[in-house]
Each structure stands twice: as structure tokens, then as C-alpha cells.
BALUM-340389 format. One record per residue (C-alpha): residue in one letter; x, y, z. Coordinates in steps of 0.02 Angstrom, whole numbers, padded with zeros to 5 digits, always signed. Example, Ala and Ser with C-alpha at 12.3 -4.5 7.8 and 13.67 -1.06 7.14 Angstrom:
REM BALUM-340389
{node "A"; {+00615; -00225; +00390}} {node "S"; {+00684; -00053; +00357}} 
END
This chain:
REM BALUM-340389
{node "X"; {+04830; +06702; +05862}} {node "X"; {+04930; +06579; +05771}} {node "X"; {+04999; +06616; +05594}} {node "X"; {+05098; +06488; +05561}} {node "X"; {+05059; +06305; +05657}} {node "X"; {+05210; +06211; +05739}} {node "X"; {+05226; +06021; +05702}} {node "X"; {+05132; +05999; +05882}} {node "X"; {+05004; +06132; +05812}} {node "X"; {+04981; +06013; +05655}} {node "X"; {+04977; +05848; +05745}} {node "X"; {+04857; +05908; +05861}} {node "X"; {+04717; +06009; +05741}} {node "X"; {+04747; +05812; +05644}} {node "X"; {+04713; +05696; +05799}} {node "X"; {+04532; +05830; +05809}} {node "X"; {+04497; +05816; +05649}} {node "X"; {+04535; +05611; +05614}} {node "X"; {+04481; +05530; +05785}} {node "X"; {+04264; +05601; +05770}} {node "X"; {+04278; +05538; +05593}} {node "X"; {+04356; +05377; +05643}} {node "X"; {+04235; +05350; +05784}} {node "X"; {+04081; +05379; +05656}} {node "X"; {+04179; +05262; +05549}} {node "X"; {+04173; +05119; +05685}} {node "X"; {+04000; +05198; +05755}} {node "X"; {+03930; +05117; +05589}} {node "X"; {+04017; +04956; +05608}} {node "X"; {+03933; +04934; +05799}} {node "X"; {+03775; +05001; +05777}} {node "X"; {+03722; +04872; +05645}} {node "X"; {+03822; +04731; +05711}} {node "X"; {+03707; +04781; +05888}} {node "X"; {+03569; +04784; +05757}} {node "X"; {+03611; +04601; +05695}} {node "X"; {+03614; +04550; +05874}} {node "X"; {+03804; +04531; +05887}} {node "X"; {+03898; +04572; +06023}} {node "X"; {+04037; +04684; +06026}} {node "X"; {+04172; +04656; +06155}} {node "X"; {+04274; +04796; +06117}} {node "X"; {+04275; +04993; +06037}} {node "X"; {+04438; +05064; +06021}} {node "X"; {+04489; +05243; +05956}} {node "X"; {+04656; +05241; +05919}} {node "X"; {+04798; +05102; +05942}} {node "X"; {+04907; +05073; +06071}} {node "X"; {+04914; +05064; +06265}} {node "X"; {+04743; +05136; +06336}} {node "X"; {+04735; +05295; +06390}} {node "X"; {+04551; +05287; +06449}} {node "X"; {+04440; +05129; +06449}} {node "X"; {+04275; +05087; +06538}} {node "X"; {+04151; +04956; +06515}} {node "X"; {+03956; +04972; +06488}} {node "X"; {+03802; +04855; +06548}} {node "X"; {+03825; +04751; +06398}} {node "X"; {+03996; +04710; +06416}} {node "X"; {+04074; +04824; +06270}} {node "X"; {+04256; +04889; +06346}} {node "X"; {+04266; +05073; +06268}} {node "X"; {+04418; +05134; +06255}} {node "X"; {+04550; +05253; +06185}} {node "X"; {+04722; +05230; +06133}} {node "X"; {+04884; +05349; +06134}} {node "X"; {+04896; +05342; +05940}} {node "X"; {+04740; +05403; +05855}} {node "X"; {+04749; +05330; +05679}} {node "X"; {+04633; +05217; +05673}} {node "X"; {+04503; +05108; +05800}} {node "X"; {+04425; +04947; +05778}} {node "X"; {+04264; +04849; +05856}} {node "X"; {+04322; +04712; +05914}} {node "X"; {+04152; +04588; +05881}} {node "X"; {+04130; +04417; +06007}} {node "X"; {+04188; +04277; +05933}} {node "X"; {+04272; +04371; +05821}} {node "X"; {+04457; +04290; +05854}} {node "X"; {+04562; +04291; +05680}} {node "X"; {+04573; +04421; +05527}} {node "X"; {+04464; +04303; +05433}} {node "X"; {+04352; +04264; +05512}} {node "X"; {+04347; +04089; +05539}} {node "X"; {+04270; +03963; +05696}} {node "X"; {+04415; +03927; +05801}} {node "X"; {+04390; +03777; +05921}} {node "X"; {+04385; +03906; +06075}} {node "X"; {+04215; +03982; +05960}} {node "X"; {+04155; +03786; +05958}} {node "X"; {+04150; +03774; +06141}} {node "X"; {+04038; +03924; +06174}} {node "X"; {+03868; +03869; +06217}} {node "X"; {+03745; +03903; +06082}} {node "X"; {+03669; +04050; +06162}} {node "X"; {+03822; +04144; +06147}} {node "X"; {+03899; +04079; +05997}} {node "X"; {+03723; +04146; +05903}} {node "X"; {+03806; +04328; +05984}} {node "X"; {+03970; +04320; +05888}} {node "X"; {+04004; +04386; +05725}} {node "X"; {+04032; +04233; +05632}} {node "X"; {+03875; +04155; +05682}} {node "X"; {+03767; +04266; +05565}} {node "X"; {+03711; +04263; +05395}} {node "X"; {+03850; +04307; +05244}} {node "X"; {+03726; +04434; +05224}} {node "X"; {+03724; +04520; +05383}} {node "X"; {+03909; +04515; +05399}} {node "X"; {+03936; +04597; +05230}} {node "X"; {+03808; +04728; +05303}} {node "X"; {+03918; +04753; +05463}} {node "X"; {+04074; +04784; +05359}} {node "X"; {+03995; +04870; +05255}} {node "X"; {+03917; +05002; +05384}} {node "X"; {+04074; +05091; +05420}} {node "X"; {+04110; +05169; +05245}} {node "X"; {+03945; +05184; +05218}} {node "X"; {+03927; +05315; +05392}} {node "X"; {+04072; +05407; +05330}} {node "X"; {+03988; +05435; +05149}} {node "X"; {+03818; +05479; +05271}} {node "X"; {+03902; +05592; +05380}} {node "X"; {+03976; +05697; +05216}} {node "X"; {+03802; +05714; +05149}} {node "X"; {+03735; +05785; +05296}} {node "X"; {+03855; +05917; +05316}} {node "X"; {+03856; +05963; +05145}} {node "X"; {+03641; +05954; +05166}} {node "X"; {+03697; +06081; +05318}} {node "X"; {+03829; +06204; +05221}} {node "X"; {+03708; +06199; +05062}} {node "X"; {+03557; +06260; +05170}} {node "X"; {+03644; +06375; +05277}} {node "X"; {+03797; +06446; +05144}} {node "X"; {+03733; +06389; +04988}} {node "X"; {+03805; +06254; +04844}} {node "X"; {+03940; +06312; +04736}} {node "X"; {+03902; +06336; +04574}} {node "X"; {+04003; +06401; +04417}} {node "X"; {+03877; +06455; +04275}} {node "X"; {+03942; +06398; +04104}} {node "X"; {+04001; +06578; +04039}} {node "X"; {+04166; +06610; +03998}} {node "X"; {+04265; +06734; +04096}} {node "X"; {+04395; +06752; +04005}} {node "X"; {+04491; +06684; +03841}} {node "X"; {+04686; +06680; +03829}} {node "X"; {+04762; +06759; +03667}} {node "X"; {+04829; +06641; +03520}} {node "X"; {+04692; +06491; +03607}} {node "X"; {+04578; +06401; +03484}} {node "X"; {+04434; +06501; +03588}} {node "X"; {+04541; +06658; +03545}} {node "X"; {+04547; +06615; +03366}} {node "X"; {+04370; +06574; +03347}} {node "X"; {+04312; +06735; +03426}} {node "X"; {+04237; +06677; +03572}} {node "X"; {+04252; +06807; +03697}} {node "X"; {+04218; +06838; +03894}} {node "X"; {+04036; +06852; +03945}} {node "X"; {+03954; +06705; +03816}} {node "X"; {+03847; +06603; +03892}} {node "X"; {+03892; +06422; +03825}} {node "X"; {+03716; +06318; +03809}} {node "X"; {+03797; +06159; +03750}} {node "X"; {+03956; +06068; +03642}} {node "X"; {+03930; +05967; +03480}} {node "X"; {+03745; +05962; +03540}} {node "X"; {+03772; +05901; +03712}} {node "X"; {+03672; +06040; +03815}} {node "X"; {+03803; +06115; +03963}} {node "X"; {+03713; +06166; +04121}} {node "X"; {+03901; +06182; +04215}} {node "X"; {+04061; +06249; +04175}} {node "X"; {+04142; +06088; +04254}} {node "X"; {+04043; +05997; +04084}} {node "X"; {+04159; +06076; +03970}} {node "X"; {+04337; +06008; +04001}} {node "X"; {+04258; +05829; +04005}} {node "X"; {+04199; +05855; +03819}} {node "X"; {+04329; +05977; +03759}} {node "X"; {+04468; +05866; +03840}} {node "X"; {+04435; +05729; +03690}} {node "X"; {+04425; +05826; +03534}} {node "X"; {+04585; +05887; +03530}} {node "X"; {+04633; +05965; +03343}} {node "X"; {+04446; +05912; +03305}} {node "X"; {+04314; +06030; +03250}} {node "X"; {+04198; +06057; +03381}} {node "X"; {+04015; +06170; +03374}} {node "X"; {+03988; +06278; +03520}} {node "X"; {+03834; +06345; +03541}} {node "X"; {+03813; +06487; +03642}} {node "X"; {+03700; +06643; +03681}} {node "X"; {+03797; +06809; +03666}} {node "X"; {+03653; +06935; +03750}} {node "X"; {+03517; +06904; +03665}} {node "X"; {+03589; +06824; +03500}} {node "X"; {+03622; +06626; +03486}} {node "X"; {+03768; +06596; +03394}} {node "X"; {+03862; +06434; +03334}} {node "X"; {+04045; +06430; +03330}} {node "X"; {+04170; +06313; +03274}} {node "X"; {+04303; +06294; +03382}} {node "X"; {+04469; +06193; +03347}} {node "X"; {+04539; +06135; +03529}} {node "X"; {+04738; +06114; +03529}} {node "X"; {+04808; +05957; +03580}} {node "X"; {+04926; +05968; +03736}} {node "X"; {+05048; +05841; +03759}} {node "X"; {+05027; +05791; +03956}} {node "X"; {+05172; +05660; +04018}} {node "X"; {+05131; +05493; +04035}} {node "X"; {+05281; +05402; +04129}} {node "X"; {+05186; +05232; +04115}} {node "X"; {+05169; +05247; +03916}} {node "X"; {+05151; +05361; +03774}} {node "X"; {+05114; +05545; +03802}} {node "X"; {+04925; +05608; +03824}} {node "X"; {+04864; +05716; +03707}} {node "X"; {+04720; +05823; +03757}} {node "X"; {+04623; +05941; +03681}} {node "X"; {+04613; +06138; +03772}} {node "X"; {+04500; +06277; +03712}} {node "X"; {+04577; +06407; +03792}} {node "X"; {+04461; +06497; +03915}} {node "X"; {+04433; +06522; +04093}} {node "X"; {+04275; +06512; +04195}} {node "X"; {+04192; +06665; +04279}} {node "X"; {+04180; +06680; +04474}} {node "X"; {+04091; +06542; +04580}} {node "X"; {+03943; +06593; +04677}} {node "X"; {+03829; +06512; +04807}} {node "X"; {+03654; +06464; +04788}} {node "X"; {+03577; +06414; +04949}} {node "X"; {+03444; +06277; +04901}} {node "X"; {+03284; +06239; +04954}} {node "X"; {+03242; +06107; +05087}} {node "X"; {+03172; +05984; +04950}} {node "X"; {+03334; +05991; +04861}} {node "X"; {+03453; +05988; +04993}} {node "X"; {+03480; +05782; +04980}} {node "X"; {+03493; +05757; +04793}} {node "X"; {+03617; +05895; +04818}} {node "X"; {+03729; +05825; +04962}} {node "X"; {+03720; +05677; +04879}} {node "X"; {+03767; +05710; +04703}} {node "X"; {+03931; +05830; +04776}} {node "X"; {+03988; +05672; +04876}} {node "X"; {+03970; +05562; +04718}} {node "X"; {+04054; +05692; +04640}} {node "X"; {+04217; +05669; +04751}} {node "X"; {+04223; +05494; +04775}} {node "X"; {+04216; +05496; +04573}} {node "X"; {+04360; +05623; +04585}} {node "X"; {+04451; +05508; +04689}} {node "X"; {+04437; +05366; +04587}} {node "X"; {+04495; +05452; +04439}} {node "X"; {+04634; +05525; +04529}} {node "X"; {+04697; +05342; +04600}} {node "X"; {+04685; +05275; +04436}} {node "X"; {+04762; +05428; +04345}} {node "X"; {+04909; +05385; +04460}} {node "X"; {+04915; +05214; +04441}} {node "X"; {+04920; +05236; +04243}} {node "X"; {+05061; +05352; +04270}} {node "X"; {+04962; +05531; +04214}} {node "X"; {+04985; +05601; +04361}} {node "X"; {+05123; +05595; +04498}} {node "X"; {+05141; +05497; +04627}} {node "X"; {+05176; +05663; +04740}} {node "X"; {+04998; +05690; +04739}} {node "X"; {+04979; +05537; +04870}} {node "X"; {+04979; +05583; +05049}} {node "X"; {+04995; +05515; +05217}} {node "X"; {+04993; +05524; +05390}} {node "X"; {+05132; +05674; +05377}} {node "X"; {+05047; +05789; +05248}} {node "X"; {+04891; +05780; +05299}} {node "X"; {+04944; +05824; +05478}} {node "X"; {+05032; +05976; +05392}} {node "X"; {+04869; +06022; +05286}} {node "X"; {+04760; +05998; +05448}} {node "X"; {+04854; +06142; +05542}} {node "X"; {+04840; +06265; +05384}} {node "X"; {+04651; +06227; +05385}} {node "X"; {+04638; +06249; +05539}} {node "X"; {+04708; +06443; +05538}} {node "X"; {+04555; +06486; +05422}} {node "X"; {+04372; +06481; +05471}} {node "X"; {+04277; +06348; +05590}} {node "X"; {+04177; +06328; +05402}} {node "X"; {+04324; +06273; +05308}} {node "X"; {+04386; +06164; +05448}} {node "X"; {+04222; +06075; +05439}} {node "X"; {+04243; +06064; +05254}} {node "X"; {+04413; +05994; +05267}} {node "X"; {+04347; +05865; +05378}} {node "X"; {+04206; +05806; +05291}} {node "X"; {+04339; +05781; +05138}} {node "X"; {+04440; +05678; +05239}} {node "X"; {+04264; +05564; +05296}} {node "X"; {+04242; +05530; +05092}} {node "X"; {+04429; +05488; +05089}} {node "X"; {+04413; +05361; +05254}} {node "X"; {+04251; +05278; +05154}} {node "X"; {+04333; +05263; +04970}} {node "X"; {+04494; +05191; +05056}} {node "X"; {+04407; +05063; +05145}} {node "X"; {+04290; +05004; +05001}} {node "X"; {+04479; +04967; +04891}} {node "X"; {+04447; +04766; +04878}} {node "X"; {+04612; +04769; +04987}} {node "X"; {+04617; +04613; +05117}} {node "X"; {+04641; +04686; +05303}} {node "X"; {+04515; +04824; +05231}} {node "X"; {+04329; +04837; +05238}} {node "X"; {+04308; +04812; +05059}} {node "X"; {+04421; +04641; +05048}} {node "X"; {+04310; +04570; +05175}} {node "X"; {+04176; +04607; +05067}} {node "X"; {+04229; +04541; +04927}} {node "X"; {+04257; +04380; +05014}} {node "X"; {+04071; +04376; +05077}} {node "X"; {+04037; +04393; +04872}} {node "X"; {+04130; +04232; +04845}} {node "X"; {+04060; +04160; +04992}} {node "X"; {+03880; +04210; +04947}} {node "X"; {+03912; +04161; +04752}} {node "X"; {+03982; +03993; +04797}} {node "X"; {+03868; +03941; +04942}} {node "X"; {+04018; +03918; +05065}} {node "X"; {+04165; +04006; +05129}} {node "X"; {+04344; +04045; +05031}} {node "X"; {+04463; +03944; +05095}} {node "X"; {+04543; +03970; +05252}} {node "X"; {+04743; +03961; +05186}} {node "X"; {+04675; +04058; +05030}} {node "X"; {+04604; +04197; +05173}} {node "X"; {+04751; +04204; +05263}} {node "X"; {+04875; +04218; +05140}} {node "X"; {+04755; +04363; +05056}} {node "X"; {+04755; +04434; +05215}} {node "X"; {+04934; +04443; +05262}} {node "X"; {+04984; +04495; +05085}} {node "X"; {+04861; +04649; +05115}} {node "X"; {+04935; +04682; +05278}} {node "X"; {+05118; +04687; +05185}} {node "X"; {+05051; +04792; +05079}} {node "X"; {+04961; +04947; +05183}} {node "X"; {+05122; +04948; +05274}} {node "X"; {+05228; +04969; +05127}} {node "X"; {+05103; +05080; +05076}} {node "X"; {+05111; +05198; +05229}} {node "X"; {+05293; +05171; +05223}} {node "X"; {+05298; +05228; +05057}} {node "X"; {+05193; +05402; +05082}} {node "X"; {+05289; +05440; +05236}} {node "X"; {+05439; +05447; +05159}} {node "X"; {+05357; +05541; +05013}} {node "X"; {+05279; +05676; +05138}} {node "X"; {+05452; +05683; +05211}} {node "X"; {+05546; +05721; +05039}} {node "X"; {+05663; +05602; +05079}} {node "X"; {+05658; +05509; +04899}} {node "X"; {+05715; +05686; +04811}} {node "X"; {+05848; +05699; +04944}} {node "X"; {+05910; +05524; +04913}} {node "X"; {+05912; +05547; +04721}} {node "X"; {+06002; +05722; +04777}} {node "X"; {+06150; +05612; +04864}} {node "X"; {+06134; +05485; +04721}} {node "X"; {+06167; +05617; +04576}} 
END
């Protein structure tokens, strides 16, 4: 058994775990562009030179390439990043032009963009419509499990085992509820109601302010009660509930993620917390020393990540295509073609310097050069 992965270990467990989510990714994309009656002339996973390739009855070359992160359907008539009729699209006979991607409908085009996030988001609510059924949802009752000495909780006697049935009249069915009312009353007085046994109470509780760094302005101040929540357990849920579920958790992490990205780009939190193609190689080989479960978990994580990334209204990604078929759609004909390609290559620039820029941060190589620097 292995205790500690290698770097091959790593890169291996993270080529098994990214390459089935990026297939589903571009699974989505061909499946409704085959429903919209275009044709696609190529599915690649991975990038590179070929390491397999074959073609199918109607003409779609499959392949896969040597590096495995990312793939593409490659749509006919689909010849430039934006998009646009090129005057070897004009000379297709009309049969086949009606095939190619451009050829459709702003609408159905969106839709085939569109498709690929919106597998990965599917894909996550089925296996966590799977784990809830089969392991149980994790939940973490509202009671407090313990209080830390000189808190505002401390000092207002609340104590381990009360049940807390809501804040300042807003009723609290999870413990998750409380930091996101707590967290903006700080040094304000604040009613808790709660049920200790059999006895409702009300208790005023003061929550402290603490001073979290903001590098891109003025420290944060929020406000902290002072306790800790009690053990998580699972509840396995009934068929009925098991999509309202799934799909509520995955809302629940692409809204972590966005608060995340924008806590970062606000300055609250560091930009260490971004990671690439490095760390998460690292992360996939310590996952992958647990249980089969958690590996699954892991990867579903990574499916919500692939979708939120490629909804950012970032040209080269899904979601800057999109918002071009908005303009288009709003203003009854397409963005311009300079405007599109200078969009596009500016995005381009930017994912690069973007992987560049978490690559070196996975590598620690910014500490070491401020290291040499000092």
C-alpha cells in the first residue's frame, strides 16, 4: 500500500480524476450540438500529439492527447475562436453549411456552450443524489457543542448542549445559519433564542468584533460568539428528497466558490488559497490514499469547479461566448468581429498568465524569491 504518493503517484490519481470529468464536460457540448443538428468534426481529451484517435460513421475523429488538461469539440464549420463565416464556410454547399455551428440560431449556440458547464453541475447532483441515498446528507443540528471561556457566548451563559431555534427572530434550522447572522453584529446586542431541555430561554448575547486583514482596504471587523458546533451526522434521505437535496448542496458550493473568488479579489482572503494544475495534482494523490468514497467526493468537487470556471464571462471560456450570444441576441446582430477578436486574445493572455501565475504559486517560488530578495 502506498502511504505517501510520489509526484508520478499524484500526476497519475489527477489525469483519473480530471480526464472522465473533462469528457462529461465536452460530452455536454456534443450531445446538444448533435441535438441541434450540428456536426462535430472532432472530440479531443487532452492536448497535444494523439495518442489514440479513430473515426465513427458520422465522421467525428475521437481522439486522445498526451496532456490531459483539457479537450475540445471541434464543431464543422467551426474555423476561428469567434466564431465568424470565413469565405472557406461560404463555399460549402447549403446542405452542409446548415451542419456547422455557425449556421444555427444565437439561441441554439448559446445552448451548445452552454451544455458543458451545465453536465458538470448535472453530473455533481447525481452523485451527491447517489452518496445522500446510499451514506446519507451531512447535517450539523444547530446545538452548541461547546463555548470557549472569556467569548461573548461564555459571558452570556450559553453553554454546550442548547439547542439554538433562531437569532434576532430569524428561525435557525442549521448550524452553518449562525456565522452568516452572527458575522454582522459584531459588538451589537443580539437575542438568541434557544431551548435548554425542555425550557425556552432568550439570551442576549454581545458578539466581539475581530479585526480580519484586508490587504485591499481597511481591516474587516466581524462579529464572533464564541462557540463551536457539535458532531456532524448523516441522514440518509428519502427517494422524494434526494434531488432538492443534490441540488441545493451543489448550489451551496458554487455559492461558496463565488464568495471565495470574490473574497480574494477584495483582498480578505489570500491569494494562496488559489490553485492550479500543481496543487491539485498534489491533493489528488492524498485523496486518493483514503476511501474509493472520498475519491468520488473529491471528484465531484472538482466537476463544480470545471462548471463555475467556465461560466466566468472570460473570452476563450464558455461563459464569454455566452455573453457574446447576449449582445448578439439583445442587439439583433453579431459583436463585431475586431471587437471579438481582440476580447478573445486578451482572454487568452489572460488564462495563461493566470495558470502561470498559480503554478508558480503551487511551486512556492514567489516566497523563495522574496526569500533571495530580503
Amino acid at each position: 500500500m502506498i502511504e505517501t504518493p510520489g509526484i508520478l503517484w499524484s500526476i497519475l490519481f489527477f489525469a483519473l480524476a480530471i480526464a472522465p470529468l473533462i469528457f462529461i464536460h465536452e460530452m455536454g457540448h456534443y450531445l446538444v450540438g448533435r441535438w441541434c443538428g450540428v456536426k462535430a468534426e472532432v472530440f479531443s481529451i487532452g492536448f497535444g500529439k494523439p495518442l489514440a484517435k479513430w473515426s465513427d460513421k458520422r465522421g467525428t475523429r475521437w481522439q486522445i492527447g498526451w496532456m490531459p488538461l483539457g479537450g475540445y469539440v471541434r464543431f464543422a464549420g467551426d474555423m476561428t475562436a469567434t466564431s465568424e463565416p470565413t469565405a472557406e464556410w461560404l463555399s460549402l454547399p447549403p446542405e452542409e453549411r446548415n451542419r456547422t455551428f455557425q449556421a444555427k440560431p444565437v439561441w441554439q449556440r448559446a445552448l451548445i456552450v452552454l451544455a458543458g458547464p451545465a453536465t458538470n453541475f448535472l453530473f455533481a447532483i447525481i452523485v451527491f443524489a447517489g452518496l445522500f441515498s446510499f451514506y446519507g446528507e451531512p447535517r450539523v443540528d444547530p446545538v452548541i457543542g461547546a463555548v470557549v471561556p472569556g467569548s461573548a457566548a461564555a459571558q452570556a451563559d450559553l453553554r454546550a448542549g442548547d439547542r439554538i431555534v433562531a437569532i434576532d427572530g430569524n428561525p435557525i434550522s442549521r448550524y452553518d445559519q449562525i456565522a452568516m447572522i452572527v458575522q454582522v453584529r459584531a459588538n451589537q446586542v443580539t437575542v438568541f433564542s434557544i431551548q435548554r431541555g425542555s425550557v425556552p430561554l432568550n439570551i442576549s448575547v454581545t458578539p466581539k468584533a475581530e479585526k480580519v486583514d484586508n490587504p485591499g482596504g481597511a481591516p474587516v471587523l466581524l462579529g464572533r460568539a464564541g462557540i463551536m458546533s457539535g458532531p456532524v451526522r448523516m441522514v440518509k434521505l428519502q427517494f422524494w428528497e434526494l434531488p432538492g437535496a443534490a441540488v441545493k448542496f451543489t448550489g451551496q458550493a458554487v455559492g461558496g466558490m463565488m464568495t471565495g473568488l470574490r473574497q480574494i479579489i477584495v483582498g480578505q482572503r489570500s491569494v494562496d488559497e488559489l490553485g492550479g494544475p500543481v496543487k491539485m495534482a498534489r491533493i489528488s494523490g492524498e485523496v486518493a490514499m483514503g476511501t474509493p468514497i472520498q475519491f468520488l467526493f473529491f471528484m465531484t468537487m472538482i466537476s463544480i469547479n470545471l462548471g463555475f470556471i467556465n461560466l466566468l464571462p472570460i473570452p476563450t471560456l464558455d461563459g464569454g461566448h455566452l455573453v457574446f450570444y447576449v449582445a448578439e441576441a439583445v442587439r439583433r446582430k453579431p459583436v463585431g468581429l475586431r471587437a471579438q477578436e481582440w476580447a478573445f486574445k486578451s482572454g487568452l493572455v489572460m488564462l495563461l498568465a493566470f495558470m502561470l501565475f498559480v503554478t508558480v504559486n503551487d511551486l512556492g517560488l514567489w516566497n523563495r524569491l522574496a526569500g533571495l530578495i530580503g
